[in-house]
C-alpha positions in Angstrom: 8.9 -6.3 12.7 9.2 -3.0 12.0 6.9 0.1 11.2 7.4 0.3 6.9 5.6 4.0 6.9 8.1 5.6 9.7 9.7 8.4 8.0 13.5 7.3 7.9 15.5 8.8 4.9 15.8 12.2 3.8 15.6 13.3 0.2 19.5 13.0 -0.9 19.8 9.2 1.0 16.6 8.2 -1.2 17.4 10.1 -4.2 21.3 8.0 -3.9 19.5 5.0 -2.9 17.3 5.1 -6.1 19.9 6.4 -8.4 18.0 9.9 -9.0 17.6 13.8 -8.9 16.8 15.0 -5.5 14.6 17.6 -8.4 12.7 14.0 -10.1 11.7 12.9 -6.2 10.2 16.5 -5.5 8.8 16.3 -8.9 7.1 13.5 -8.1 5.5 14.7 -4.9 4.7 17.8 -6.9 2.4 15.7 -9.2 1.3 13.9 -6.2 2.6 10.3 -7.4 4.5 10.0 -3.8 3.5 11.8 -0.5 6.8 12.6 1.9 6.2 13.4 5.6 7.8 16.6 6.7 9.4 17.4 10.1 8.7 20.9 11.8 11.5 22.1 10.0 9.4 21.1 6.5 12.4 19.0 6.0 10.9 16.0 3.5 11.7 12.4 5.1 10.8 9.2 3.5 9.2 5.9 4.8 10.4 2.2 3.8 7.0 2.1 2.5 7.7 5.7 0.4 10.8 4.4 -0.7 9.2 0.9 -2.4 6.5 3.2 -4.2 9.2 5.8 -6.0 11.3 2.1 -6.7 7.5 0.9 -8.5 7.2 4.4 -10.0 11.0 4.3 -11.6 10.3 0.6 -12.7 6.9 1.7 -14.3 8.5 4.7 -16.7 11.8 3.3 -16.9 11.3 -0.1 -17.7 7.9 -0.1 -19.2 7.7 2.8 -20.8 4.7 4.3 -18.5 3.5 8.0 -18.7 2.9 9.8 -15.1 -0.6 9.6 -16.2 -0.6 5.6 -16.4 1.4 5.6 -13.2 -1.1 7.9 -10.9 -3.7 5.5 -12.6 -2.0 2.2 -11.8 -0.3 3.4 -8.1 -4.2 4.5 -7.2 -5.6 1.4 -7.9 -2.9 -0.9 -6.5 -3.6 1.3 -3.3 -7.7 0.7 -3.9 -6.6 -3.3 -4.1 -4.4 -3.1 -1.0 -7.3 -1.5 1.0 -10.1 -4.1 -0.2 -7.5 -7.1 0.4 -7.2 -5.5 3.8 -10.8 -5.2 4.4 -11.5 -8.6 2.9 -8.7 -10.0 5.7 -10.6 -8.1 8.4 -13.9 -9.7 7.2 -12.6 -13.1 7.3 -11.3 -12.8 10.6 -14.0 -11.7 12.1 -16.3 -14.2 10.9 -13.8 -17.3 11.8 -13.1 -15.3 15.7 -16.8 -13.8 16.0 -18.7 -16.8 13.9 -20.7 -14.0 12.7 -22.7 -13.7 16.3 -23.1 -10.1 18.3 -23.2 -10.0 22.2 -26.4 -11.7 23.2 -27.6 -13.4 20.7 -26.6 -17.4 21.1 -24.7 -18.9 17.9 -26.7 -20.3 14.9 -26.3 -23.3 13.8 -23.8 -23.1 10.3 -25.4 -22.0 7.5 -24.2 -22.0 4.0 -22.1 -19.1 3.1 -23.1 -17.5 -0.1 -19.6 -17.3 -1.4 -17.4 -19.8 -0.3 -13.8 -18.7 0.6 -11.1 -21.1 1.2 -8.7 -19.7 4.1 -5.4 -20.9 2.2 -6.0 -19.1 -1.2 -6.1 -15.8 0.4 -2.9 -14.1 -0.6 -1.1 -10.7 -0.7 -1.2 -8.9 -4.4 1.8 -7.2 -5.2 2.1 -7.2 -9.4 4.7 -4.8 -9.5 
C-alpha cells in the first residue's frame, strides 16, 4: 500500500493529468482550495491524495455548477467528516482491543452501551 499524501507530481504532470492551466492549479492554492508541498527549491509537488481533491474540485464547478465559495464550504466539511469517521474508527477499536479497561483496574462485567454500534455498518464516506 502506498503513502496517497507523498508529494509525487509536479504542477505541469497534474495540470496534463487533469486537463488544466498550470495558472487554474496555482489559482486554486491561491484561494486555498488545495495545499501543494514544496521542495527546497519552492518547486510545488502534488500528492495522490492532492491530485483526487483538484479531480473533486473540477467535478464540483464543472459538472455541478459549484462556486469556489460552495467548494471551500463542501471540501472543509468533507475533510471535518473524514476526521470524525477517523476518530469514530479509533474509538471503536479501542473499545473492542481495550474493552474499555485502563492498566490496573480488572474488567467489568458488560454493560449496556448507550448507543449501540454494529461493527459491519461502519463504512468509508466518500459522496463525491
Amino acid at each position: 500500500m502506498t503513502d496517497r499524501s507523498k508529494p509525487l507530481y509536479m504542477i505541469g504532470v497534474v495540470a496534463e493529468m487533469l486537463n488544466v492551466h498550470p495558472q487554474t492549479l496555482r489559482f486554486y492554492e491561491k484561494k486555498g482550495l488545495v495545499r501543494p508541498s514544496r521542495t527546497v527549491g519552492r518547486t510545488r509537488m502534488y500528492s495522490t491524495e492532492d491530485v483526487d481533491d483538484l479531480a473533486r474540485l473540477l467535478r464540483l464547478s464543472r459538472d455541478l455548477g459549484v462556486n469556489l465559495a460552495g467548494i471551500e464550504i463542501i471540501l472543509k466539511m468533507r475533510r471535518r467528516m473524514i476526521d470524525m469517521q477517523k476518530q469514530i474508527e479509533d474509538l471503536v477499536t479501542y473499545l473492542r482491543e481495550d474493552g474499555g479497561t485502563t492498566a490496573g483496574t480488572p474488567a467489568r462485567e458488560p454493560r449496556e452501551a448507550l448507543v449501540r454500534a454494529a461493527s459491519g455498518q461502519l463504512a468509508p464516506v466518500d459522496l463525491f
